[in-house]
N, C-alpha and C positions, 0 to 999 in steps of 0.2 A: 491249315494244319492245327489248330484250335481244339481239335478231339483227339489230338494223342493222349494216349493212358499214360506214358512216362515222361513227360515232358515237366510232370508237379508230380513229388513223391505221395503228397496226400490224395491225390486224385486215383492213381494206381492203388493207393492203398484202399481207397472204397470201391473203386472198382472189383477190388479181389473179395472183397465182404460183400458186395453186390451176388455172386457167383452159390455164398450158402446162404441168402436170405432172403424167403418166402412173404408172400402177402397173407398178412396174420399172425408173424413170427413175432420174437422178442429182440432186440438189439441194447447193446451198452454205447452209450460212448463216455470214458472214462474221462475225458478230457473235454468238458464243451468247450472250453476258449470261446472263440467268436461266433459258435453256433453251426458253421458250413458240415461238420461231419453229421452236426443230430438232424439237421434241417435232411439231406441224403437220408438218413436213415430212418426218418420218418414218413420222408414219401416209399420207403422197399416199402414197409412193414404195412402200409397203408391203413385205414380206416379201423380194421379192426386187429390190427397190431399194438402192439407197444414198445417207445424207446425209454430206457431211464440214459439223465444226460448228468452225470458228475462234473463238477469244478470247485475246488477250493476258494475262489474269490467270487466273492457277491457279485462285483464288475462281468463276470466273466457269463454267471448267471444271469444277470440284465441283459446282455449282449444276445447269449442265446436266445434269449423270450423275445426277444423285439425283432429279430429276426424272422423266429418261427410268425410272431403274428404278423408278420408285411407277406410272407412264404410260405407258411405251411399249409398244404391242403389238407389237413389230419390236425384231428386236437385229440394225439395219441403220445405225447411227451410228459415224462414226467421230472420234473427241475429239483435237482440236491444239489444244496450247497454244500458241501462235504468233501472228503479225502475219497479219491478212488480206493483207498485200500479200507472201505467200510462196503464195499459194494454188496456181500452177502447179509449186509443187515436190512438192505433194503429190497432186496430183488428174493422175492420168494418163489418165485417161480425155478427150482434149481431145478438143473439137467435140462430146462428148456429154451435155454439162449443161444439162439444161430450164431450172434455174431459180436464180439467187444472189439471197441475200436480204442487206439490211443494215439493220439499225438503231442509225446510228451516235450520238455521244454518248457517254455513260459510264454504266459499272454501276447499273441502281437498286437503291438501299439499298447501294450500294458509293463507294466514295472516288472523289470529283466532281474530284478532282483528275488523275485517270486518265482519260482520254476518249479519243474518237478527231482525227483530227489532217489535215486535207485535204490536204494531201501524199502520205499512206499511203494514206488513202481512195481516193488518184484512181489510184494507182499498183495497190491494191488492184479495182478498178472494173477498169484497164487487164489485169490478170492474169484477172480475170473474163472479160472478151470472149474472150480466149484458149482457153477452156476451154465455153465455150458452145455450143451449137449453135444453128444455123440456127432461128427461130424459137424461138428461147428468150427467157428474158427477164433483166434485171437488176433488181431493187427495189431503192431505197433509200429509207428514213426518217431525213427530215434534222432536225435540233431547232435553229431561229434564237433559243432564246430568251437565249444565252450571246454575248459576241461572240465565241469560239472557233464557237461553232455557228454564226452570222452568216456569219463568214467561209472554214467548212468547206461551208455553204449554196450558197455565190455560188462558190466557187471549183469544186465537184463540178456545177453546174449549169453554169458556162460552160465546163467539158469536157463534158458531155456534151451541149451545143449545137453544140459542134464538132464532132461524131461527124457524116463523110462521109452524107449523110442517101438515099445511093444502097443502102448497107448496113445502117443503125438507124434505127430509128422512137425518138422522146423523145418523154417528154408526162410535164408537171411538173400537180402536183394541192396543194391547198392549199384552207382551212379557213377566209376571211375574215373569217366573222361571229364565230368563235370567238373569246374573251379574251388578251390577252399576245400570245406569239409562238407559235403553235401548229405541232406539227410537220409537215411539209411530205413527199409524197412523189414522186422521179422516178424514171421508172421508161425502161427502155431495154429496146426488144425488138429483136434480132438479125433482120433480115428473111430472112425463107424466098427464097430467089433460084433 
């Protein structure tokens, strides 16, 4: 049973970015942490794709690059060390990114004291739609089990309830039966018009 999609919130969640993203496309992942989402989204995009992979800590950056070089079939990544919510200063390709991924929170096996922070997030989120295209999508993986997480939760969610629903489809997913606070995904698709 190893290939359930919902058994790891993050897996389901690139699974669903799997769904809008072509070989040759663009991809974000707003959050490298330990690299598993961009290493994914480097094999969709394949060879002549591109992923940019954000993280605020240098750590997090390392982590990513050493990963991709034992895994990656593609030398299609490009590494910022940076705030997700710079993403349109670096991604110029606007209107043409299938897919931003995030799994906000902080580093695992890294200092719990660094996390991500709902402000940046939404601002981060806001720079993403920017850079989207049509029929693209936005993931994020939220973690309520912190009240930082709580309130990064509820605050990322009641923006993107507000998204003009003539332009974005929302659809928030969660884990009931699961123990504690289990993490939670929303996910925002860019409507094809």
């Amino acid at each position: 049973m190893s290939d359930s999609i919902i058994r790891t919130t993050t897996k389901l969640a690139i699974t669903m970015a799997e769904k809008y993203i072509r070989e040759g496309g663009i991809a974000v992942d707003a959050t490298a942490g330990n690299g598993n989402d961009t290493l994914a989204l480097s094999n969709l995009v394949g060879a002549s794709g591109k992923v940019y992979a954000f993280d605020i800590q240098k750590e997090a950056i390392e982590r990513t690059g050493k990963l991709l070089a034992r895994s990656s079939l593609f030398d299609n990544v490009v590494l910022i060390c940076n705030s997700h919510e710079k993403i349109s200063s670096y991604i110029k390709e606007k209107g043409q990114v299938s897919a931003v991924v995030f799994n906000l929170g902080y580093l695992p096996s890294g200092n719990k004291n660094i996390h991500t922070m709902a402000e940046s997030s939404i601002k981060a989120i806001k720079e993403s739609l920017g850079v989207l295209r049509k029929g693209g999508l936005i993931s994020i993986v939220v973690y309520p089990g912190t009240e930082e997480g709580k309130n990064e939760r509820d605050a990322v969610f009641h923006f993107a309830k507000s998204l003009p629903p003539e332009k974005y489809h929302v659809c928030r997913c969660d884990t009931p039966n699961q123990p504690g606070n289990p993490p939670e995904i929303i996910w925002i698709e860019a409507k094809s018009l």
